[in-house]
N, C-alpha and C positions, 0 to 999 in steps of 0.2 A: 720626342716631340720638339725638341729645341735644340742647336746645334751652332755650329762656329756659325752660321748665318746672322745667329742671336747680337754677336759682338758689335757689327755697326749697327742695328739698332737701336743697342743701350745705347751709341754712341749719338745717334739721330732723338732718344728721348732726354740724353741729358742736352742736346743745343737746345731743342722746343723748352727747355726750360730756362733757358739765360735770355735774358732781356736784349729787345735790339740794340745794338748798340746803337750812341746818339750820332748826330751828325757831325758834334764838333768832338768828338774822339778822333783822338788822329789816326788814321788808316796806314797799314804797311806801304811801303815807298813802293816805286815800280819796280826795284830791284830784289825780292822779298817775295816769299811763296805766303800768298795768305792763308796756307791751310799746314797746320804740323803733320809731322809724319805720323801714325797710326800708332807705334810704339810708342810715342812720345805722349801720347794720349788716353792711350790704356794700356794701363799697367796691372798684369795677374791674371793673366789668362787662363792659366791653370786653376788658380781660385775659380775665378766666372764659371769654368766648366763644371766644378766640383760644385757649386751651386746650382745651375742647371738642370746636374742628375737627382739632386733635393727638390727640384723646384715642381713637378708634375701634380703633385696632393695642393698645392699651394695655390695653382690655377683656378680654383674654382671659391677660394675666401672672397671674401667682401674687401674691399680695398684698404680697409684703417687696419684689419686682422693680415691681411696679406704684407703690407708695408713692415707690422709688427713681427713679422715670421721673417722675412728676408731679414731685416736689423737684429734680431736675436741668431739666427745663422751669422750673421755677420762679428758676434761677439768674439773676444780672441784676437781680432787684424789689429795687428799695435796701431797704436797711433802717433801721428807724423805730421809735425807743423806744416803749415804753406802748402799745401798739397794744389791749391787752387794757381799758384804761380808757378808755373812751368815755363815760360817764355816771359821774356821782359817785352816782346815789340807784337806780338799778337796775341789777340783777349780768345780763348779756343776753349770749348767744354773740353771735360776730362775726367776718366773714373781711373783709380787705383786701388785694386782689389786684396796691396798689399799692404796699404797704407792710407789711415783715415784721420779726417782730425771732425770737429763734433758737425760742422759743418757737411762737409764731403760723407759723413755715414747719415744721414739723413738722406740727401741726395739721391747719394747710389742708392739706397733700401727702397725710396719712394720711382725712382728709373726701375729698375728690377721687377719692381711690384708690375707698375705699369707694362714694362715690355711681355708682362705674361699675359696679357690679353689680344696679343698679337700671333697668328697666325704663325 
C-alpha cells in the first residue's frame, strides 16, 4: 500500500507543520537555493521503509493509538542532539529516522501517523 512515493509526503506533512515563517526572518540571499537537497532532509530511508512494511494494521487506529504505535516502533533510534539544525541559513523541515532527540520523535511519530491516511 505505501512505497518510496510515501518519502516526500512525510516530507510535505512535516512542512504543514512548521509555522510560516515571519516576515522579518531574514530570507536566503539571491545567491542561495532556498530549498535543501532531499538527502539533507531525510535521513534513514531504510528505517522509513522498514516502518512502512509495519505500517498496513496501523492504518485503520484512531489517531492518539496510531501516533502511540508509530513512536513505540520507533523505540531503539538512538538519540541525537540538534537534529532540527541542519543548515545555518535556511529554516527547512526534516525527518531522521536514524536519529532522534525528544523533540523530533514526537514529530516524525505524529507525521507518520498522519501520512497513513493518505492514499
Amino acid at each position: 500500500m505505501f512505497s518510496r512515493r510515501s518519502l516526500p509526503l512525510l516530507a510535505l506533512f512535516l512542512a504543514s507543520q512548521s509555522p510560516t515563517p515571519a516576515a522579518a526572518e531574514p530570507q536566503p540571499s539571491a545567491g542561495t537555493s532556498a530549498v535543501l537537497p532531499f538527502k539533507t532532509i531525510f535521513v534513514g530511508q531504510n528505517r522509513f521503509n522498514q516502518l512502512i512494511a509495519k505500517a498496513d494494521p496501523w492504518v485503520n487506529l484512531p489517531i492518539g493509538e496510531r501516533v502511540a504505535t508509530v513512536g513505540h516502533a520507533l523505540l531503539g533510534t538512538p538519540y541525537r542532539g540538534f537534529t532540527l539544525e541542519i543548515d545555518d541559513t535556511i529554516e527547512s523541515p526534516s525527518a531522521n529516522f536514524l536519529g532522534l532527540d525528544c523533540w523530533t520523535f514526537f514529530e516524525v511519530s505524529l507525521a507518520f501517523a498522519r501520512m497513513l491516511n493518505e492514499p
